[in-house]
N, C-alpha and C positions, 0 to 999 in steps of 0.2 A: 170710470175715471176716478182714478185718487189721488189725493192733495194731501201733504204734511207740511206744513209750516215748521221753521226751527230758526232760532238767530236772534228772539228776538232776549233782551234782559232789561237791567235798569243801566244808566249810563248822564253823567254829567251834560247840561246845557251846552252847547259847542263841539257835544261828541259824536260820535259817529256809527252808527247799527249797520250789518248790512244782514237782512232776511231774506230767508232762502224757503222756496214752494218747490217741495218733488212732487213730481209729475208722473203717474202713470196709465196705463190704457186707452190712452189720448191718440187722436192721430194728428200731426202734426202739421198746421198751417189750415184745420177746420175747424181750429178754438181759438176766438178772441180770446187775454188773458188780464187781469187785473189785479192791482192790489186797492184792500180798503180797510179803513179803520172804523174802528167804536170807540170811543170815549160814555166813561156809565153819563147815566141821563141822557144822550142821546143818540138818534140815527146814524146809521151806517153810512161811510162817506166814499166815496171815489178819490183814492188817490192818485193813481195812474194807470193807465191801460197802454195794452200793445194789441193792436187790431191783425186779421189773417193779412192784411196789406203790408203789416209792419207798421203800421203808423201810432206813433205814441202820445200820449195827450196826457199832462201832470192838473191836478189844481191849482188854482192860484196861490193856495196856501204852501205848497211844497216847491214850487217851482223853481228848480234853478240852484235846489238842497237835494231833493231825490234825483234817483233815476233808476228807472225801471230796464230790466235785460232778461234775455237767455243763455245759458250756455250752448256751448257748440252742439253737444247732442241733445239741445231740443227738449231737454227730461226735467230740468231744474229752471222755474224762475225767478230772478233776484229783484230783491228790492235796496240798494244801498242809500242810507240816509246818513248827510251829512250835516252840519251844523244845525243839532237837534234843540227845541228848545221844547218846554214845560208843555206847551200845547199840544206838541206832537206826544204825550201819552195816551195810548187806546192800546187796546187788543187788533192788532192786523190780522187780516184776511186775505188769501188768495183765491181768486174766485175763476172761473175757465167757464165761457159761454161756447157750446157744442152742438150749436142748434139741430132741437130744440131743448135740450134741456141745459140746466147752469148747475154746477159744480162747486161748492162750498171748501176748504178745509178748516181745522179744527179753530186756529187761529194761534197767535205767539205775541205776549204783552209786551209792549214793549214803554218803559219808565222813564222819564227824563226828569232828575228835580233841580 
């Protein structure tokens, strides 16, 4: 499985990123998939997930500004954030659990000042 992140940049308080994870070698509906962030000094965080059921689950922190998708063929996953503010700066991650094994990509900064 491989994972490229791309989308993410720097971008005004109140504005709006949408980050994209291509997807390949995967089979599709046997990888939970997710996104998360790093902010420096700390842990890796869960921002949202889409489960093999379909079922999506955001943070409390993003809830109801993100949302997490696919496209129709299955290949690309999105992350669209909207009304970004300071705290939502970290490096995101797309991650794809294939059990057993989990699936990293490179990751894409994304700035809010």
């Amino acid at each position: 499985v491989q994972l490229v992140e791309s989308g993410g940049g720097s971008v005004q308080a109140g504005g709006s990123l949408t980050l994209s994870c291509a997807a390949s070698g995967y089979t599709y509906n046997r990888c939970a998939m997710a996104w998360y962030r790093q902010a420096p000094g700390n842990g890796r965080e869960l921002v949202a997930s889409l489960s093999t059921d379909r079922t999506i689950k955001y943070s409390d922190s993003v809830k109801g500004r993100f949302t997490i998708s696919q496209n129709n063929a299955k290949n690309t996953l999105f992350l669209q954030m909207n009304s970004l503010k300071p705290e939502d700066t970290a490096m995101y991650y797309c991650q794809f659990t294939c059990n057993p094994r989990v699936y990293w990509g490179q990751g894409t900064q994304v700035t809010v000042s």
